[in-house]
Residue, then its C-alpha position, 0 to 999 in steps of 0.5 A: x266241553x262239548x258243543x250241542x244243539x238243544x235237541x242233543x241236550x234231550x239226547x244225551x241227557x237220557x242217555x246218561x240216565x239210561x246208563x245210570x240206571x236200568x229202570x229208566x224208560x222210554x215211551x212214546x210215538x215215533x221215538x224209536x226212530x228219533x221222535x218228530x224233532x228228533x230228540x231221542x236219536x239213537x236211544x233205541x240202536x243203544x239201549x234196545x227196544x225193552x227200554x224205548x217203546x214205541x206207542x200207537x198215536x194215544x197221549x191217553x195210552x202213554x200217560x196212562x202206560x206210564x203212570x202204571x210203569x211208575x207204580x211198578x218200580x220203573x222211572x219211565x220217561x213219556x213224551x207228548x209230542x206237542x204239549x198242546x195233546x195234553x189236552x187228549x190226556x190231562x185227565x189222567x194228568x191232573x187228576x191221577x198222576x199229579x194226586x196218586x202220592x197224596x191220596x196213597x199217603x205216601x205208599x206210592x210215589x211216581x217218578x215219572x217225568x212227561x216231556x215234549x215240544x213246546x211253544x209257538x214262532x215257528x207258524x205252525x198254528x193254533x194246535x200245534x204252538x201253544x205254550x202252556x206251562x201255564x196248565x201244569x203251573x195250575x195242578x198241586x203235585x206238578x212239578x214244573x220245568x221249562x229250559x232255555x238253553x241246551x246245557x239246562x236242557x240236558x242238566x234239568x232233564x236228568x234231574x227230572x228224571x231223578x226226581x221222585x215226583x211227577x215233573x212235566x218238562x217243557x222243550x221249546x220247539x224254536x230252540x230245538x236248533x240252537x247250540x251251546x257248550x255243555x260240560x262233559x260228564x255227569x251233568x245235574x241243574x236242580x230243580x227250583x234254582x233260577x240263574x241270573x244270566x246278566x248282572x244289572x243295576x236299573x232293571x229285573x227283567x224275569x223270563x223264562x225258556x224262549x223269552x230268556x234270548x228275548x231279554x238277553x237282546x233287549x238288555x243288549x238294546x237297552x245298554x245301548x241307551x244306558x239302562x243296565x238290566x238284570x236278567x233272570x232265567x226262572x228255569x222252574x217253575x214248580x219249584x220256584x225260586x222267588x228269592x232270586x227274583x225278590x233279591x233282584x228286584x230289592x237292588x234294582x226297584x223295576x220289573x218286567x216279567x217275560x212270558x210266552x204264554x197268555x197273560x190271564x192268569x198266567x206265571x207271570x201273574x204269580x211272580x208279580x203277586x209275590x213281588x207286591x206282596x214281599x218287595x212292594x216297599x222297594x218297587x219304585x214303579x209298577x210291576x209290568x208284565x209283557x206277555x203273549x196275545x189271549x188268542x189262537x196263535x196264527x199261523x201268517x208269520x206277521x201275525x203270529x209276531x203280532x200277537x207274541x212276546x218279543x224283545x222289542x215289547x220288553x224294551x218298550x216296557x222297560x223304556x216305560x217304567x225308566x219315566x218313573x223316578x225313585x220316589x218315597x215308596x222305595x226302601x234302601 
């Protein structure tokens, strides 16, 4: 096992990509010497500048750079720096990469993976700590992942990467320094398969990248106070695994949903429509959803932390739907 930094993980997922196949690229500004959050460290010293390009300050040119390499045979891999500038590039996103298979009938697939940095709590404001997996949640022909940890870094990266469609993959920018053991070799996660990362019996609590270490410390709280809460890290979101979710809360009867994102029609609301549609009968008190404020992220510290997710508004949640007993509704 070695031990890596999030940032490593993007890294050395690349590099074993590149290594195993010629036709993966790279494209994207400043990624030569590293990239802003150095995630591509050393790729060109190993892999030379035929295989990472450096590009001018244009999400409209990488993506469309990108979309053309796809087409062409090559797995190109892009980066937008910030996932906010999707924004300067979401029409070629939406409307051509996410539909190019469906309207060739299949006589063009584009195996091209879009990834970058993520999120906000760092106080970098509104422009620049946004998270937005939301965006992507909402475009047919996306898929979309969104890792907590380094190892599902590295092992989710490298099946994007594989994978014959267009996956937009979300890196958060306050795990970049985080370190965890990463298996050595050749190392695969699968797209659309969540992890239960702590077994409970009172409580699901459903998160997913940066908000997966909020859970894991309330449920630390919570125990402390005899609630046993069940966590799951959804990994993807496209595709998605609600049977995980489903099965947990068949067993526990209460949910909380931890998203970053805003709360208005964000993936939260998704996996709290197919609870009540497929688990209402075993719900013994409401879907609660805890999510990020509907406003441009500060950039103060205090409040950016006033408007933003956190493991102490998940043990509120959870303290809130305790109150609820098991009632009639609930199936064994």
């Amino acid at each position: 096992m070695a031990k890596l930094t999030f940032r490593n993980a993007v890294a050395a997922a690349l590099a074993q990509e590149m290594e195993r196949d010629e036709r993966v690229v790279l494209i994207g500004e400043d990624i030569g010497s590293g990239g802003v959050f150095k995630t591509t460290t050393g790729l060109r010293d190993t892999f030379g500048p035929d295989r990472v390009w450096d590009t001018p300050i244009s999400e409209e040119a990488i993506i469309g750079a990108a979309m053309g390499a796809a087409m062409a045979g090559l797995r190109p891999v892009a980066e937008v720096m910030f996932s906010d500038f999707y924004a300067t590039c979401w029409d070629l996103v939406a409307n051509e990469v996410a539909k190019a298979r469906y309207m060739t009938g299949g006589q063009v697939s584009l195996p091209l993976v879009i990834r970058g940095a993520n999120g906000g709590g760092l106080g970098l404001g509104s422009q620049h700590s946004q998270a937005l997996e939301n965006w992507a949640l909402a475009v047919p022909g996306l898929k979309v992942a969104s890792p907590s940890c380094a190892s599902d870094m590295a092992g989710l990266l490298a099946a994007a990467v594989r994978d014959d469609d267009p996956v937009l993959v979300f890196e958060h920018k306050a795990l970049m320094g985080s370190f965890e053991d990463c298996p050595d070799g050749e190392h695969l996660v699968p797209l659309g398969q969540a992890a239960v990362v702590r077994d409970g019996t009172d409580v699901t609590l459903v998160a997913l990248s940066a908000t997966v270490g909020m859970c894991r410390s309330a449920a630390d709280e919570l125990a402390g106070h005899g609630v046993s809460a069940e966590v799951i890290d959804l990994r993807t979101l496209v595709p998605l695994d609600a049977q995980c979710v489903l099965d947990s809360v068949r067993r526990t009867g209460r949910v909380v949903i931890a998203e970053e994102n805003p709360g208005q029609l964000g993936w939260g609301a998704a996996v709290a429509a197919i609870l009540a549609d497929e688990a209402f009968g075993n719900l013994v008190a409401p879907v609660t959803r805890v999510s990020g404020g509907h406003v441009p992220l500060p950039v103060a510290k205090e409040l950016e932390q006033e408007v933003s997710t956190s493991a102490e508004r998940v043990v509120a949640a959870v303290a809130g739907l305790m109150d609820h007993k098991d009632g009639a509704n609930r199936k064994g």
